[in-house]
N, C-alpha and C positions, 0 to 999 in steps of 0.2 A: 529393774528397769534398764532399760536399753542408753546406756553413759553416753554415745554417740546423738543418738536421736536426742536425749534434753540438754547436753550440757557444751557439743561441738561448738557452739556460738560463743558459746566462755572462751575458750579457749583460743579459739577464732582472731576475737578481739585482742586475747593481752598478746598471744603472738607477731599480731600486728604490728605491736610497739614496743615490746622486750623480747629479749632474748630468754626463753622458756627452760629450765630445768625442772624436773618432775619427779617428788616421792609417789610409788603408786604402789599394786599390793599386786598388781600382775602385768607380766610385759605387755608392752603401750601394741597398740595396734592401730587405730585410726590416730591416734594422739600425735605418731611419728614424725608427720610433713611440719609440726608446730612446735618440733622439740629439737634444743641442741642437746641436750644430754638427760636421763633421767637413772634413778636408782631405785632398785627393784626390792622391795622387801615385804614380811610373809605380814601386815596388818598396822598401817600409818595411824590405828589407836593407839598403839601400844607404842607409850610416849620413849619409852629406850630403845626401841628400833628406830622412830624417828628420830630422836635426839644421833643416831649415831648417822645416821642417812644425810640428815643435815648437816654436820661436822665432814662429810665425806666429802660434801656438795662445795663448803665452804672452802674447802681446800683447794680445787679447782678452780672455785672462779670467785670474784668479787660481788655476792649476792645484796642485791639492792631492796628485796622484802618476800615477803613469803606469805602466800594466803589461802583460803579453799572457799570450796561452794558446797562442800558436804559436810551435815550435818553433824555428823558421828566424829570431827575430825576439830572440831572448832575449839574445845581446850588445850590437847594436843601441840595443836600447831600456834595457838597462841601462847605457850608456853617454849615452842621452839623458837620464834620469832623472837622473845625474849634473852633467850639462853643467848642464841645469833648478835643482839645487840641491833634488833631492826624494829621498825618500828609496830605499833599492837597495841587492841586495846588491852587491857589486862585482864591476864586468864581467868581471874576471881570474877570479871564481867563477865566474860563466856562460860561458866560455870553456871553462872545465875540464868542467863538463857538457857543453858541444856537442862537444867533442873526446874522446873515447873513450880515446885512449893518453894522454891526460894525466888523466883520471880512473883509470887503472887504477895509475900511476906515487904517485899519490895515496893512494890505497887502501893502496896496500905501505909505502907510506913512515909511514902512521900506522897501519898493523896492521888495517888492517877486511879481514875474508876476500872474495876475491877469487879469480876465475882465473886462472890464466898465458897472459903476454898478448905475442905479440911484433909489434909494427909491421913493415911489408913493401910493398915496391913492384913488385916483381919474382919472379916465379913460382918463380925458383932461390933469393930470399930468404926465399919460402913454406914450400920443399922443407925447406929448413934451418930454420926453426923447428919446423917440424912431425916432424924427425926428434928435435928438441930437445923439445918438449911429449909429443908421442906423441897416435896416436888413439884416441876420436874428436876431430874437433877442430871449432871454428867459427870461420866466415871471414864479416867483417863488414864495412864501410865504416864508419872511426875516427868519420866524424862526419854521421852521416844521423839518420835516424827508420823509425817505423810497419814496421820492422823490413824497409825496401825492403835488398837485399841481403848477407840474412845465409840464411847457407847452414853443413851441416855435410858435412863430409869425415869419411867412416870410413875408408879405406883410400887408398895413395897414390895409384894408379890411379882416385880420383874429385877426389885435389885438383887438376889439371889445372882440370878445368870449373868447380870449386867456385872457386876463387881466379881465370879467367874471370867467370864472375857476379858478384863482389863490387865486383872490379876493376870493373867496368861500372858501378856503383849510384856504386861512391866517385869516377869519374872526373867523375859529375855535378854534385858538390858544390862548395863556396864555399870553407868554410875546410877543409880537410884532402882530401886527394885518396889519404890513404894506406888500407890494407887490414890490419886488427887479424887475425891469425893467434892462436886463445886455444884453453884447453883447454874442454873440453866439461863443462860441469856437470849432469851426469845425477840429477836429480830434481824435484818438482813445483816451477810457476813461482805466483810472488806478486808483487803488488807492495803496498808501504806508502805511504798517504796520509798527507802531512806537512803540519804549517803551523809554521813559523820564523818567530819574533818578535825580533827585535835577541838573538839568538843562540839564543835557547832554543827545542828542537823536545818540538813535541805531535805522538805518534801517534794519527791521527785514526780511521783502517779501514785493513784488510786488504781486499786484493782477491785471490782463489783465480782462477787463469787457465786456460783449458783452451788448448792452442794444436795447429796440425797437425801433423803426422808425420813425420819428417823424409823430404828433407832441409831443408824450407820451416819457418818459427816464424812461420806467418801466425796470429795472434792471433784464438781462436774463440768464446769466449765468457769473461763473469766472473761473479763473485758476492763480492757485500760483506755480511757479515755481521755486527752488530754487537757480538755475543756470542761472536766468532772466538777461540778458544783458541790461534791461532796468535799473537796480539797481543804476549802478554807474551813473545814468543822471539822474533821479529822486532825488537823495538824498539830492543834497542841495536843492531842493528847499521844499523837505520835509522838513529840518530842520527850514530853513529860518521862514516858515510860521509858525513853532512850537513856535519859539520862537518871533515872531513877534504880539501873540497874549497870549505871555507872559504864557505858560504850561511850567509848573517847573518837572511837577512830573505825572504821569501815560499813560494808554497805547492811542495812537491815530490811528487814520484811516483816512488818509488824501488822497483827492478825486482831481484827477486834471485830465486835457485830454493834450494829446500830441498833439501841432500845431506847424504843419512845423517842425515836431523832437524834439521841443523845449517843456517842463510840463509851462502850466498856470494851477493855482490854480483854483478848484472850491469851497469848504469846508477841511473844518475841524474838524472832528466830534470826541470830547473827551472821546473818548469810543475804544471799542473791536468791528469793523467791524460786521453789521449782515449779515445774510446769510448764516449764518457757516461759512464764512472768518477763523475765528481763529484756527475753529477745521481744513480745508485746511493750512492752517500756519503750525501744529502741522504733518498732514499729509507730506508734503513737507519738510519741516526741520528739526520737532523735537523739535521744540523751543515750549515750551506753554505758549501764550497769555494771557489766564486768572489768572492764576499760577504766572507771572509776575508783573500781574495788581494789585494781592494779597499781595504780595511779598514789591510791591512800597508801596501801602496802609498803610503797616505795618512799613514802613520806614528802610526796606532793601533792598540790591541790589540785582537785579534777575537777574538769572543765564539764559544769553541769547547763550550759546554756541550751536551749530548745530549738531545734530547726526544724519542728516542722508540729503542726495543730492538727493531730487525725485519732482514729481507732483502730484496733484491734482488738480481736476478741479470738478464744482457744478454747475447741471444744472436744472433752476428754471421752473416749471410747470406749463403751462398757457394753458386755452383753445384757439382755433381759434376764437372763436363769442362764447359774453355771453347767457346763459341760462343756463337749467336744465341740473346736468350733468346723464345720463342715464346707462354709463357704465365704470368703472374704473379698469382697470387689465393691469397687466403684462407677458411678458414671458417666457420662461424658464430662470431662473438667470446666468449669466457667473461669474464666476471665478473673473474676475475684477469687477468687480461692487460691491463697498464698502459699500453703504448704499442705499437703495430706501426707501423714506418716503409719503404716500399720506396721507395727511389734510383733503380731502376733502371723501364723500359717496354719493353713489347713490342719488339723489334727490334735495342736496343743489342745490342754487343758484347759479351761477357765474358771476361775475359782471364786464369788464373789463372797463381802464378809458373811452375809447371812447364812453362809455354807465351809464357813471357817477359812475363811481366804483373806486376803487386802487389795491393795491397788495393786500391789506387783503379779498378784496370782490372776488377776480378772482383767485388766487394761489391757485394751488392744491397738488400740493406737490414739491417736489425736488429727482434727484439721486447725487451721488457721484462716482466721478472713479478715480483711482490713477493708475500711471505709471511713467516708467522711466523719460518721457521729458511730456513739455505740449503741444507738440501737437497727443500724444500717449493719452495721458488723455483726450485730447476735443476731439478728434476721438473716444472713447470709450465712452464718453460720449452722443455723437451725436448717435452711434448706440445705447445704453439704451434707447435714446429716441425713436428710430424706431421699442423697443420692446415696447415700453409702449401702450397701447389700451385707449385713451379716445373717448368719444361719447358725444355729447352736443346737446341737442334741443333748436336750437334755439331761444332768444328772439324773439317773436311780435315784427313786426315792430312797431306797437302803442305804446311800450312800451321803446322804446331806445331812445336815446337823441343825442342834437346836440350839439355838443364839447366840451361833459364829463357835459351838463348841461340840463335840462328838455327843451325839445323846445318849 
C-alpha cells in the first residue's frame, strides 16, 4: 500500500508539534518536508538495527518518545522506547497484541467476551478443534494484519483449503507461524478508537465496518460517527480487553463484532486504526489520533476534547474479478466528496483473495465523504462510487486459483 496516501496525515500532525526524527527501511521521499533528521536502515523489525538506530538518534538530540502506526514494528519499538528510558507500554503488552492466541488466553483469563479459540499447526490438529468448536468457524494466522489470511470454514469438506490458506499467510510471519482455529462470531463488525493514558482509556469513535462475503473479511468500507449510539455498549468491553492485555499507554484500535447486541472481542491492534480511520476520527470529532499518540509517547496528556459532532465515512476500492485494470476515472466531483485517492493505473495487475491476492494486490484506491449523520455519509459515498468508472480484463481462467491457493 501506497505509505503516502494512508499514513501522510500521521505524520502531518505530530510534525506540527514536534520536531520529527525518523527510523525507516528506505530513504524518506514524501516524509522529507516533516523531518529534521532521519536514519536509514535495511528493516526497523530487526530490533539490533533499531536498537542501534536509536542510540544513533539519541546521541544527536535529546529524544522526547518514540512510537509507530505500523503494525510489524509495535514490539520492536516498544522495546527501544524502553532501552531509551522513554515512556511505553510494555513490550510483553505489545507482544500480546501481535500474537493472537495470547490475546484470546487473555481475554478468558480476565472475562472480556471473546471467541473460542484453539491454536493449530497441523491440519488433523484443525480437524480436532473444529470438531471441538463446531461450524462455522474461522481460520486465521495468530499473528499477521489487514486480515491477510483469515478465511471461514462452514462445513468440514471446506476446512481442508481453509486451514491451506491460513497456513500460507501464518507461514510468512516473524513471531508466530501458528493458525488460530476460532468460532465464528456472526454479527455486524466495529471497531473502537482508544487513547490510554498511564492506564486510563478514553473511548474516542466507533467505527461501523462493512467487510466482504465470506469466505474473504477483506475490509470494505467505514463510517465514524460521532453521535454513534453504539458508544455507550462498546466501551466497556473496549476498556476491559485494553487493560486485560495489560496497554498502559497509547493509542488502540480495538476490533470486535456485535452478536445478539452484545461486542465479542476480535483483536486488539496497538496502534492508530488503518484505512484512514484516524483521519475519519479527526473528520467526525475533531479529536486527532496521531497528535494524541504523539502526545502519550512524549509522556503527556493529550487533549481528547471534541470540536465538532459530524460524519464520515471511507469507501475502499476493489475491482469485481481480478486482472488487468484498463480503465480508471471519475466523474464530475461534487461538493461533498472530501478526498478521492486512486493507487492503482492503467495496466497493473489486480489480484483479489479468491485468486490468491490480498488487499495490497487488489485495492485501487479509496473516496471519502463527510456529512452531518452517517448514513448521509454512506449514501454519499455509495454514490462516489457510482461515479467512479473501473474496467478490469479479466483474469484467464488458467490463471486463477482455488481458495486463494494455486490449484
Amino acid at each position: 500500500m501506497e505509505a503516502e496516501a494512508y499514513r501522510a496525515y500521521c505524520l502531518q500532525s505530530v510534525a506540527a508539534a514536534y520536531d520529527v526524527v525518523l527510523i525507516t527501511s528506505e530513504e524518506p521521499s514524501w516524509e522529507t518536508p516533516y523531518l529534521r533528521d532521519c536514519v536509514v536502515l535495511c528493516d526497523p523489525a530487526d530490533q539490533a538495527a533499531l536498537s542501534a538506530a536509536g542510540r544513533i538518534l539519541a546521541e544527536r538530540y535529546d529524544l522526547a518518545g518514540v512510537f509507530t502506526w505500523t503494525e510489524w514494528y509495535l514490539v520492536p519499538v516498544a522495546r527501544l522506547a524502553r532501552q531509551l528510558g522513554l515512556p511505553t507500554t510494555a513490550p510483553e503488552a505489545m507482544q500480546a497484541c501481535r500474537n493472537k492466541a495470547t490475546s484470546r488466553a487473555l481475554f478468558a483469563r480476565h472475562g472480556v467476551p471473546s471467541a473460542a479459540s484453539v491454536s493449530v499447526r497441523t491440519l488433523a490438529e484443525a480437524e480436532t478443534a473444529a470438531r471441538r468448536i463446531g461450524y462455522p468457524l474461522v481460520l486465521k494466522p495468530a499473528a499477521h494484519a489487514a486480515s491477510i489470511g483469515v478465511i471461514r470454514a462452514d462445513t468440514p469438506e471446506q476446512l481442508t483449503a481453509a486451514f491451506a490458506f491460513a497456513d500460507h499467510a501464518a507461514g510468512l510471519g516473524r513471531e508466530s507461524t501458528s493458525v488460530l482455529v476460532e468460532e465464528y462470531l456472526d454479527g455486524p463488525e466495529a471497531s473502537v478508537e482508544c487513547v490510554t493514558y498511564r492506564g486510563e482509556t478514553t473511548v474516542v469513535a466507533v467505527t461501523r465496518k462493512t467487510v466482504s462475503a465470506p469466505p474473504f473479511f477483506e475490509e470494505l468500507a467505514h463510517c465514524v460517527d460521532a453521535a454513534d449510539p453504539l458508544l455507550d455498549v462498546v466501551t466497556p468491553a473496549a476498556r476491559a480487553a485494553i487493560r486485560a492485555l495489560g496497554i498502559t499507554d497509547g493509542v488502540s484500535h480495538v476490533e470486535m463484532r456485535m452478536v445478539d447486541g452484545r461486542p465479542r472481542l476480535v483483536e486488539v491492534n496497538g496502534r492508530i486504526g488503518g484505512d484512514m480511520i484516524g483521519h475519519l476520527v479527526r473528520l467526525a470529532t475533531g479529536i486527532d489520533l496521531p497528535r494524541a499518540a504523539a502526545d502519550i509517547a512524549c509522556g503527556r496528556a493529550p487533549d481528547l476534547t471534541p470540536t465538532r459532532s459530524s460524519a464520515a465515512a471511507i469507501q475502499l476500492l476493489y475491482p469485481d474479478t481480478s486482472g488487468t485494470l484498463l480503465h480508471l476515472g471519475f466523474d464530475a466531483t461534487p461538493d461533498w466528496l472530501h478526498r478521492v485517492h486512486f493507487q492503482r493505473q492503467v495496466g497493473d495487475q489486480l489480484l483479489l483473495p479468491a485468486d490468491g491476492g490480498n488487499m495490497w494486490t487488489a485495492r485501487i484506491g479509496y473516496l471519502i465523504t463527510t456529512a452531518p449523520s452517517a448514513d448521509l455519509a454512506q449514501a454519499r459515498a455509495e454514490e462516489a462510487v457510482r461515479r467512479t468508472r473501473i474496467h478490469v480484463q479479466p483474469l484467464p481462467a488458467d490463471e486463477r486459483v482455488a481458495g486463494g491457493r494455486p490449484a
